[in-house]
C-alpha positions as CSV (number, residue, x, y, z in Angstrom):
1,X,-5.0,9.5,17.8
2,X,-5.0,6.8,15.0
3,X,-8.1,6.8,12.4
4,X,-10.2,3.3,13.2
5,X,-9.4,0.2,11.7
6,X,-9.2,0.3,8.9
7,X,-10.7,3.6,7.5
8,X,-14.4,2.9,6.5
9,X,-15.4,2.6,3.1
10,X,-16.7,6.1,1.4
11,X,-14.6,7.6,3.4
12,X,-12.0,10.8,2.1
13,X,-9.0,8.8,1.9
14,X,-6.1,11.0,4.3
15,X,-3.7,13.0,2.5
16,X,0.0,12.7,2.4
17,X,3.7,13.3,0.9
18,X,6.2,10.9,1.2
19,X,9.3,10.0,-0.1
20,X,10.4,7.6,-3.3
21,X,13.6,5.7,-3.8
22,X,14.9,8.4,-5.8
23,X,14.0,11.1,-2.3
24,X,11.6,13.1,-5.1
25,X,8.3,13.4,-3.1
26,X,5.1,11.2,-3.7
27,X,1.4,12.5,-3.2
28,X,-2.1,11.5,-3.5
29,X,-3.0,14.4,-5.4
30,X,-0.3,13.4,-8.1
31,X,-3.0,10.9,-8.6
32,X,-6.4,13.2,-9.1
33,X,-8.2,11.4,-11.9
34,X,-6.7,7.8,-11.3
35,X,-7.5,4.8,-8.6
36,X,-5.2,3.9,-6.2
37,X,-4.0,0.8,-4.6
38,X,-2.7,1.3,-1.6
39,X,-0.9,-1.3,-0.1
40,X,0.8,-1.3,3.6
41,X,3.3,-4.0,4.1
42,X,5.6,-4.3,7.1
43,X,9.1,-5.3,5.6
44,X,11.3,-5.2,2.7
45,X,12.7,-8.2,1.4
46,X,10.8,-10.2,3.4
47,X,8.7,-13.6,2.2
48,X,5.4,-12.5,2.2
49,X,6.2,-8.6,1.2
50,X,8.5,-10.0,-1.5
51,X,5.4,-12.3,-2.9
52,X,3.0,-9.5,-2.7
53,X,5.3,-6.9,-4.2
54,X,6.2,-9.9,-7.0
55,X,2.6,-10.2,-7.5
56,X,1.2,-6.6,-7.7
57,X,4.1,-5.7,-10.4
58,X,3.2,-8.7,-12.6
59,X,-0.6,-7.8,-13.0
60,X,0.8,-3.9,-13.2
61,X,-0.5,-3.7,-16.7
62,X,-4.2,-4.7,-15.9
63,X,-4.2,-2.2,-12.9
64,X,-3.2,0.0,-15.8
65,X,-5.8,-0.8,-18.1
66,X,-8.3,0.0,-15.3
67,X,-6.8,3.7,-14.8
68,X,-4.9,2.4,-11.7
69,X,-1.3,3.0,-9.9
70,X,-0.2,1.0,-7.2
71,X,1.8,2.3,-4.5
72,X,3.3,0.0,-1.7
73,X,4.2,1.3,1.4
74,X,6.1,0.1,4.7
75,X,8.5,1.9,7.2
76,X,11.5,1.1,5.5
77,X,14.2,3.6,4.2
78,X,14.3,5.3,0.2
79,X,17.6,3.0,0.2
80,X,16.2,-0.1,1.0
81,X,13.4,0.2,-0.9
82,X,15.8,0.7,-3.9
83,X,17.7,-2.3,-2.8
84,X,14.2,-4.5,-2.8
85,X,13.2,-2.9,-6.5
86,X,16.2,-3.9,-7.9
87,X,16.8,-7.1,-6.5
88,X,13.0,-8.3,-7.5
89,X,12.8,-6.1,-10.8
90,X,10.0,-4.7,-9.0
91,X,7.9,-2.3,-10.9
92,X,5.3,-0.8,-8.6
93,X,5.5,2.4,-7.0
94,X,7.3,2.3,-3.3
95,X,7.4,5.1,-1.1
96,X,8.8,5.4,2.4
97,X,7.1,6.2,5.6
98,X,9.8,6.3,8.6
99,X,8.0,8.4,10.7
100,X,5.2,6.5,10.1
101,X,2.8,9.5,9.8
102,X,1.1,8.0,7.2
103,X,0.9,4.8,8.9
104,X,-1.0,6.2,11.5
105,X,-3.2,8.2,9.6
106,X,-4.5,5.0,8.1
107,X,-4.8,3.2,11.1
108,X,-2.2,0.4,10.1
109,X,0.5,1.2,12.7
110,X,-0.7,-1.0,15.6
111,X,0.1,-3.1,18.5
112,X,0.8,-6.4,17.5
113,X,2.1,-9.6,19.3
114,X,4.0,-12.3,18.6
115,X,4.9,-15.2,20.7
116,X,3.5,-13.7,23.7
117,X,5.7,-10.4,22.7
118,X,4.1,-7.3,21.9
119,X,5.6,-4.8,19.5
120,X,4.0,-2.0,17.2
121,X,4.5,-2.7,13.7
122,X,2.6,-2.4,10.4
123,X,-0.9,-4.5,10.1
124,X,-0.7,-5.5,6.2
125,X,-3.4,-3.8,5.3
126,X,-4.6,-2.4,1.0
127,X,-6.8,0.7,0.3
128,X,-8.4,0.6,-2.8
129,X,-8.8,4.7,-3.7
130,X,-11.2,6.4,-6.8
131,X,-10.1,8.5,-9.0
132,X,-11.8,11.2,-6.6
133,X,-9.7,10.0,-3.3
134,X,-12.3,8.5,-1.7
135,X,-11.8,4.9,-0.1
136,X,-13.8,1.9,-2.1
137,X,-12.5,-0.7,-0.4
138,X,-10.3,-1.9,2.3
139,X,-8.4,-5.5,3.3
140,X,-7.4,-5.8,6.7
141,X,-5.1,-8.0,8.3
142,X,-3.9,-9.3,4.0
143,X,-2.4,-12.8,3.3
144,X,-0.2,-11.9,0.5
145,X,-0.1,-14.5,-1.5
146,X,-3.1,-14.4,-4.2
147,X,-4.0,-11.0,-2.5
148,X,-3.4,-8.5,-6.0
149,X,-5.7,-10.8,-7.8
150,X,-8.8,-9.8,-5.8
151,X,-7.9,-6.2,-5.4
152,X,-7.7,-6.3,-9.3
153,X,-10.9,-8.3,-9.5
154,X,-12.9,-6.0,-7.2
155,X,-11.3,-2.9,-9.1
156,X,-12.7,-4.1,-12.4
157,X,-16.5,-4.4,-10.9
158,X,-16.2,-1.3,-9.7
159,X,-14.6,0.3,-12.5
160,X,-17.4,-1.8,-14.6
């Protein structure tokens, strides 16, 4: 059974371990002390995910300035996620989720439809995390264009 959509605010943000491009392992905890972006996107290499992925690695340094990593994830494979950091000279965080575990846990793997077809797939969807892994904030249903520019905007009210 799948969290609600999305995860309320003040809310322990679900645990997990997935992999990178380079098949180490990725966990929340490896970010105790540190906010999170969490960002769910459906598809590598795609027009909106490539804009969004673009956008998140060139404001990179002000998440960083603000004690935050950002960490994209979508169903793709560790290979093609290499593929689409490479291609883009992408450099944000990318782990993958193929058994959608993850996906599920934070209530972004969903029934979706499409020209009267309906499909699961991944509701583009960011989790904004504290440095104590609870949940601050939450987009649902993200346009990607412009989208990194409010998560860092409401990062740096929050972080003050």
């Amino acid at each position: 059974m799948s969290a609600e959509y999305p995860i309320a605010n003040n809310t322990q943000a679900p645990a997990f371990s997935l992999p990178l491009p380079d098949e180490s392992t990725l966990s929340l905890e490896d970010y105790a002390g540190k906010w999170v972006v969490l960002y769910f996107y459906p598809k590598d290499d795609t027009p909106g995910c490539t804009i969004e992925a673009i956008d998140f690695t060139t404001l990179k340094p002000e998440f960083e300035k603000l004690n935050a990593a950002v960490i994209g994830v979508s169903p793709d494979s560790c290979k093609s996620h290499q593929k689409f950091i490479d291609k883009h000279n992408l450099g944000i965080t990318l782990i993958s989720d193929e058994e959608k575990s993850m996906m599920q846990d934070y209530a972004v793997w969903q029934e979706k439809n499409m020209y009267g077809k309906t499909y699961m797939g991944v509701v583009r969807t960011t989790y904004l995390i504290d440095p104590d892994g609870i949940i601050q904030q939450s987009w649902k249903k993200v346009k990607a264009k412009g989208h990194a520019q409010v998560v860092l905007e409401k990062l740096a009210e929050l972080v003050g």
